[in-house]
C-alpha positions in Angstrom: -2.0 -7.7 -1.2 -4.5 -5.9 -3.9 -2.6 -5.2 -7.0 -3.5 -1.1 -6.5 -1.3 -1.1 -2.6 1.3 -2.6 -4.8 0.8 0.3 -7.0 0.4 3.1 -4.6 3.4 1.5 -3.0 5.7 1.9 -5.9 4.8 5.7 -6.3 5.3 6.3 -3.0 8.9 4.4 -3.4 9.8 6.8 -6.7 7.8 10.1 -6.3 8.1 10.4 -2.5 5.7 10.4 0.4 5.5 12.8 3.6 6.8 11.6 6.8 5.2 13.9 9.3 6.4 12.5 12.7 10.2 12.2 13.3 11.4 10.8 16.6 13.1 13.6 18.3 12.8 16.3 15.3 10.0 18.3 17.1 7.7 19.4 13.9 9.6 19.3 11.0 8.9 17.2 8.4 10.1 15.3 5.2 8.8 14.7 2.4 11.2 11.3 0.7 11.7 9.0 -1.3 12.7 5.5 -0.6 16.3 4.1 -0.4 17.3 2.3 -4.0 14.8 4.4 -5.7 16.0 3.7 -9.5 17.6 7.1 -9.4 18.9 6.3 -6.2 20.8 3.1 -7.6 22.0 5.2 -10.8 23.4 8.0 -9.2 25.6 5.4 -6.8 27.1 3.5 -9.5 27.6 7.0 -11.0 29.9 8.5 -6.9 31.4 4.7 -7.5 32.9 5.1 -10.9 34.0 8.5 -10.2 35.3 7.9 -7.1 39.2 8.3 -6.1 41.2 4.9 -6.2 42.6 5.8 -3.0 39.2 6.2 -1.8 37.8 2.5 -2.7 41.1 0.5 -1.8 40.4 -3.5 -2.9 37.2 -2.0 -4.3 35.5 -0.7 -1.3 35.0 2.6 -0.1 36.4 4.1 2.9 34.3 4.6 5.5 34.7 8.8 4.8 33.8 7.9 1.0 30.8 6.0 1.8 29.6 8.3 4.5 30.0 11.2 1.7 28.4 9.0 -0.8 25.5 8.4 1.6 24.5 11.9 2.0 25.2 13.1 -1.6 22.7 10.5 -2.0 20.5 11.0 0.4 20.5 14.7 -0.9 19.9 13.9 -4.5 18.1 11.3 -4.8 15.9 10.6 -1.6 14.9 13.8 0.2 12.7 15.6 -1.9 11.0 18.7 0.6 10.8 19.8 4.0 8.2 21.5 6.4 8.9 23.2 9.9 12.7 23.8 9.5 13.7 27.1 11.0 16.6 29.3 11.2 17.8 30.2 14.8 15.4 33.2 14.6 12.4 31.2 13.6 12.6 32.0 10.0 11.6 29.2 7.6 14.3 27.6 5.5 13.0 27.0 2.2 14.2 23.8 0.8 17.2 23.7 -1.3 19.4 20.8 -2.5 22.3 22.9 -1.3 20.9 23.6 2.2 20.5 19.7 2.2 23.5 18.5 1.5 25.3 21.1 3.8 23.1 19.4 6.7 23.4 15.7 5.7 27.5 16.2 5.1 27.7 17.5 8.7 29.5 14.9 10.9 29.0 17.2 13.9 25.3 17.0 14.0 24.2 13.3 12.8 20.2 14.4 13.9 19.0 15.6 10.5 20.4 12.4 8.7 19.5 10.5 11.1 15.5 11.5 10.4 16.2 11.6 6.7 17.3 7.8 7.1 14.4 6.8 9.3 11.8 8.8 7.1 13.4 7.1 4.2 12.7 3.6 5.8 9.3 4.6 6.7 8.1 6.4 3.6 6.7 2.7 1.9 4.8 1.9 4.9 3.7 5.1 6.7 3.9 8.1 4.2 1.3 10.3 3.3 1.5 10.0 -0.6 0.2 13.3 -1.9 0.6 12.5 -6.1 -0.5 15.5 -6.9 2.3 17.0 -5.3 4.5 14.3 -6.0 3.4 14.8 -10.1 5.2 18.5 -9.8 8.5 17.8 -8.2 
């Protein structure tokens, strides 16, 4: 491997990359950041300190803790921009943290996680990495 894929690779990991197809997401697409990013791995020892005792029983979290922990994370630290999402009436939803989070918390509707996960485990390989763009988020 040349040293500048390792590079490129690690950029990708921290600033994000574009993952523009999403198995059954139609259009949209993410822009992310890899899992355990180092603000990633921060911000979950941060949920885990803070966390409830009654919540982390023996030291490990309930499955409704961890699945909250996941998407706060996901939210925070991993998705970084979206393209193509739409309201019912075709308007575009601008991406917001809080518009994130409100998606990725909903238990209901496991889709938009779902692709955040896979783009997430694809961003390394497959992402388009667009530094400029990365270099102003």
């Amino acid at each position: 491997m040349k040293i500048s894929s390792v590079k490129a690779l690690g950029q990708k990991i921290e600033k994000g990359a574009w993952v523009r197809t999403l198995p059954g997401m139609e259009d949209l697409q993410l822009k992310v950041r890899a899992r355990f990013n180092t603000d990633y791995l921060h911000r979950q020892e941060e949920l885990v300190a803070a966390e409830e005792p009654a919540n982390k029983p023996d030291g490990v979290l309930t499955k409704e803790a961890a699945r909250r922990h996941d998407a706060i994370l996901l939210a925070d630290t991993v998705l970084v921009d979206w393209a193509n999402l739409t309201d019912d009436d075709k308007n575009p939803v601008p991406y917001s943290r809080e518009v994130a989070e409100e998606l990725l918390l909903d238990p209901d509707e496991p889709a938009f996680r779902n692709a955040v996960n896979y783009a997430a485990m694809v961003v390394a390989d497959q992402g388009e990495l667009d530094l400029k763009a990365a270099a102003g988020n």
